[in-house]
N, C-alpha and C positions, 0 to 999 in steps of 0.2 A: 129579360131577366138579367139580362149584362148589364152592369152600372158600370160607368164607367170613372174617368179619370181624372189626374191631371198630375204635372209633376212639374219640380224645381230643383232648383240648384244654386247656391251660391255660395259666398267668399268670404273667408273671413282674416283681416289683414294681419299679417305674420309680423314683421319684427316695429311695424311703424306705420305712420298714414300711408307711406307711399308705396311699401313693396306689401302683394297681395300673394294669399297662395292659391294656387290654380286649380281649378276646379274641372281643368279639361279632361277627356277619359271616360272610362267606363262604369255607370253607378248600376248596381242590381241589387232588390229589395221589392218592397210593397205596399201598396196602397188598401188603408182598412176604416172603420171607423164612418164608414158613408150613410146608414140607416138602416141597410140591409143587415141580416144578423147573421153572425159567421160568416160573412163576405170577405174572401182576400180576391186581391187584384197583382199578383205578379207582378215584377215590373222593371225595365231595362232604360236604361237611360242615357246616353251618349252626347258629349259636350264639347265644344270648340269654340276658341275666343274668333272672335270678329274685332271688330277696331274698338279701341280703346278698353273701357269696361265692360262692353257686350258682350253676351253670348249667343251661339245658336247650337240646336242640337233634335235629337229623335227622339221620343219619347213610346218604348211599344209596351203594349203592357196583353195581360191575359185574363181571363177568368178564370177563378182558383179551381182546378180540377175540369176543367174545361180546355185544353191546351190551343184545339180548333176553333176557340172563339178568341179573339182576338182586335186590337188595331194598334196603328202607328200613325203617331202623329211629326209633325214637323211643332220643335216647340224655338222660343229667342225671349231673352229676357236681358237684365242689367242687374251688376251686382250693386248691392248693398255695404255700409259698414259692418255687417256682420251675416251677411251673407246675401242674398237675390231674389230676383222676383224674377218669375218666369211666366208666359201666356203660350197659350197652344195659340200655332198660326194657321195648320189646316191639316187635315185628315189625311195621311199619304197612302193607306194601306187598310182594310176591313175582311176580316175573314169571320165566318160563322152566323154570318148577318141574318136576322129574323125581324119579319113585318114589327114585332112586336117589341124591337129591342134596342140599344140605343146608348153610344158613351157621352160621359160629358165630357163640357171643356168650358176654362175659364181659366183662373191664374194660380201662385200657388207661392208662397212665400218660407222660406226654408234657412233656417242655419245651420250652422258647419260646424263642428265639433272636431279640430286638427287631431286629438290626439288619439280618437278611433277611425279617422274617414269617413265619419258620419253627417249624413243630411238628414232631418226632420222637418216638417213639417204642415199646413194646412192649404189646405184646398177651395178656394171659392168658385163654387158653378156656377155658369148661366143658368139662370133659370129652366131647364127644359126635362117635364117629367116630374121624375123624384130627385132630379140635380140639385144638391145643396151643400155640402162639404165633404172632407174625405181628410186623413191622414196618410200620410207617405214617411216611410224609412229607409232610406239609403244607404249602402257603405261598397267602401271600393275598396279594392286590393293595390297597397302601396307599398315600396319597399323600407322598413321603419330603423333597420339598421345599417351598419356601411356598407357600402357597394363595393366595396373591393377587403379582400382576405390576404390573410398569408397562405403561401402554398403548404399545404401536408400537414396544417395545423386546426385543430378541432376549434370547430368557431359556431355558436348561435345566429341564426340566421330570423329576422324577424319581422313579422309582415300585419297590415292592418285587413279586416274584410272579415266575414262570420261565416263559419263552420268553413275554413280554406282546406281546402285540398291539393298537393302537390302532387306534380307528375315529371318524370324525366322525358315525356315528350310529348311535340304538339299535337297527336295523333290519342293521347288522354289514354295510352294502352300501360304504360308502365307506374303505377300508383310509388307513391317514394312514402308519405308520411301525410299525416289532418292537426289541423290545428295553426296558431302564429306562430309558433315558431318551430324549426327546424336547425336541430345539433348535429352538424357534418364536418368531414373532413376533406378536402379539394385538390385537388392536383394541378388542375388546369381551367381557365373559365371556362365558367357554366351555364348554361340557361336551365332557368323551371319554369315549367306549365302551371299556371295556380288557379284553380275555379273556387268559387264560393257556392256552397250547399244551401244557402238562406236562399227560399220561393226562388229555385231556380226555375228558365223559361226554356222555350225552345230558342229564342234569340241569344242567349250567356254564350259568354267565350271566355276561354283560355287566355288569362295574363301572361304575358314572358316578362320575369326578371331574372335579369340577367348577375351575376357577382363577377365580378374581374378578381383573378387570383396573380398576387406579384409577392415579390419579398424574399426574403429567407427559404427555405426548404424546397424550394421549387425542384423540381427533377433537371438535375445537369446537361446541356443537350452534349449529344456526341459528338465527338472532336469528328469534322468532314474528313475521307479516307483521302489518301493522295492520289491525286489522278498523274494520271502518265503525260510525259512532255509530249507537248504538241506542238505544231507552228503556230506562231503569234496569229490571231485572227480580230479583224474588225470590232470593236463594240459593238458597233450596228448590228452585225450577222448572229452576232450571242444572243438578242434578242429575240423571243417568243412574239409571233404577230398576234394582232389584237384578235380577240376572236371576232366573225362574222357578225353585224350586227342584224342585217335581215337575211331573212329567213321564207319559209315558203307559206308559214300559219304567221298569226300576229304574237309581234315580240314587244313587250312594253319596253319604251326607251327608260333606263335606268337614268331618274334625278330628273327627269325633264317637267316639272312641276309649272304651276302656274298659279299668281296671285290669286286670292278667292274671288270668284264674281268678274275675272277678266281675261282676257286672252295674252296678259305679259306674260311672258315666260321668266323665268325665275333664274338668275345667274348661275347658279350651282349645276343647268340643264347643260348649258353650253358644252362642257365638255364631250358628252353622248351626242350631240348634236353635230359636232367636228367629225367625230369620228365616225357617221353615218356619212358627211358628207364625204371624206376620203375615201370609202368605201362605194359610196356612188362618182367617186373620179374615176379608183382602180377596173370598175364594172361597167365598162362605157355602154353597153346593151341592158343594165339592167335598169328595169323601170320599179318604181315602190308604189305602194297608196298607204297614205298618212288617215289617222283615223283620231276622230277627237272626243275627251271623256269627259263630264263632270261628274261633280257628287251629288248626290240625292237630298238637293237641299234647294227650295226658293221653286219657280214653277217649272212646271216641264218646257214649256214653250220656250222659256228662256235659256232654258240650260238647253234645247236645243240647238238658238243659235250661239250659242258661248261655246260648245263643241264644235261648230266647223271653224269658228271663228279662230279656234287653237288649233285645229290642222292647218288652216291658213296659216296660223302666225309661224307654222314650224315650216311651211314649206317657203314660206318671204325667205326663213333663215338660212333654208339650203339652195334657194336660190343665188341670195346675196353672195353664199359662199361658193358660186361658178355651178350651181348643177342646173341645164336646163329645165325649164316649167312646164316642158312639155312630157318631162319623165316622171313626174311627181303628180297623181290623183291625191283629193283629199273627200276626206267622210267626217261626219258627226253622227254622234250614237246618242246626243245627251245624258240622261240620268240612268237609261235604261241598262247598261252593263256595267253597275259595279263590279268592284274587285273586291272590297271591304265592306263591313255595316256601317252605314254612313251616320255620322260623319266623317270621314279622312280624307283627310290631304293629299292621300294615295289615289285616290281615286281621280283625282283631276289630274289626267296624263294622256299621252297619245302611244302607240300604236303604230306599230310602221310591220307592212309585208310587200314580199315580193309578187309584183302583179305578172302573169304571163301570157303571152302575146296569142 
């Protein structure tokens, strides 16, 4: 009795041929219009560019009033001049499954409407069943006015996405205000929690946007008291040490990222990287085990060795930098520990604890 899906996404180019606007992020909306009568299909959509004009991304969707029937798919498509084409690449996820029951998949061509964060459009199924077409509507929550304020001064605050709802925290417990816009006043940067009320799923999450408050009115910081003379002392010794980087459970290395689809580690890692290895100079007994992550995207098998493949590459690292090979174990987990809803970038990282003897 589940019919099922299909979904897209694409682009539609902002100032000229060349510069495109991005479509990456979080789409939630709904799929209807399939044959079935009164049919909605929920539906969560998450996007990340790949090389060039590509995309790849998850596509989970629900049965309207049905929350435990459910799938997720792995979807990848290519933009268009006015927006994309997307294909399901394979089934990641099924819950609520019946002898009798069954999603589609096929492709699904959609444009992009900048000036509400709007995706539309149609659906072609494989043939399978009663698969044959489907509408989908998309909108995403984006921040539509400036990102930064004056301090202490009443400012319009204004955001794209249907029936939003704001929250002062990520825990969705302190409601602030419904609707696009939001009339406040600021003191200091902020973040808001912002969900959309449109066929939400159990997969929807909390947007953070963020406003930076500068300028005029800001609150004056306090002149520092005077401290009492002391003896001149070192730079060096004023210095706060870095804090520990391992630890005795697993500590995700902060920034240690890696290219999609590869075991390079990503220059911006390097710094977390140093200062694991100085902390395995100063610890000459301590031993770690490196643990390797990816994202839930492309096959399991492979993402399983792409994960040890990235403990490897972090432990070459701290080798190179003097620490024995014989203090350092490494592990892959593949796809199976997320941190995030995949797609993100977040999620390809490693992992470092201390092992004990």
């Amino acid at each position: 009795m589940k019919r099922s899906f299909w979904y897209v996404v694409m682009v539609l180019l902002l100032a000229g041929p060349v510069h495109a606007q991005s479509l990456t992020g979080v789409w939630q909306g709904v799929e209807t219009d399939t044959g079935e009568p009164d049919g909605v299909w929920p539906a969560v959509l998450r996007l990340q560019k790949t090389k060039g004009t590509n995309l790849m991304g998850v596509l989970y969707q629900e049965v309207g009033g049905q929350p435990n029937v459910s799938a997720t798919f792995q979807v990848q498509g290519v933009r268009t001049s006015d927006g994309m084409r997307l294909d399901h690449v394979r089934k990641l996820n099924e819950t609520g499954r019946t002898p009798d029951t069954y999603w589609c998949e096929g492709s699904m061509v959609f444009t992009y409407d900048a000036s509400q964060e709007k995706l539309t459009g149609r659906a072609a199924y494989r043939p399978v069943g009663s698969c044959d077409v489907g509408a989908f509507t998309f909108y995403r929550i984006k921040l539509k006015s400036a990102a930064s304020v004056k301090a202490n001064t009443e400012s319009t605050l204004r955001v794209s996405g249907r029936n939003v709802l704001w929250y002062a925290d990520a825990d969705l417990k302190q409601p602030l205000n419904t609707g696009n816009t939001y009339r406040t006043k600021l003191a200091k940067t902020t973040t808001f929690y912002l969900t959309q009320g449109y066929y939400p799923t159990r997969q929807s999450t909390a947007v953070p946007i963020t406003i930076q408050v500068t300028g005029a009115g800001a609150a004056p910081r306090p002149a520092p008291a005077p401290s009492p003379a002391a003896a001149p002392v070192a730079a060096d010794t004023v210095r706060p040490a870095p804090a520990p980087v391992v630890a005795a459970t697993p500590v995700v290395l902060p920034k240690v990222l890696f290219r999609l689809g590869t075991p390079e580690l990503l220059p911006e890692g390097f710094p977390a990287l140093d200062q694991l290895a100085s902390e395995l100079k100063a610890r000459p007994a301590l031993k770690v085990r490196v643990a390797g992550h990816t994202d839930k995207i492309g096959e399991p098998q492979k993402n399983q060795t792409l994960s040890e493949q990235r403990a490897e590459a972090v432990k070459a690292y701290l080798v190179k930098a003097g620490i024995a090979a014989e203090r350092i174990s490494t592990a892959g987990y593949g796809d199976t520990r997320p941190l995030y809803a995949s797609p993100d970038a977040r999620n390809r990282r490693v992992e470092v604890e201390e092992v004990k003897e």
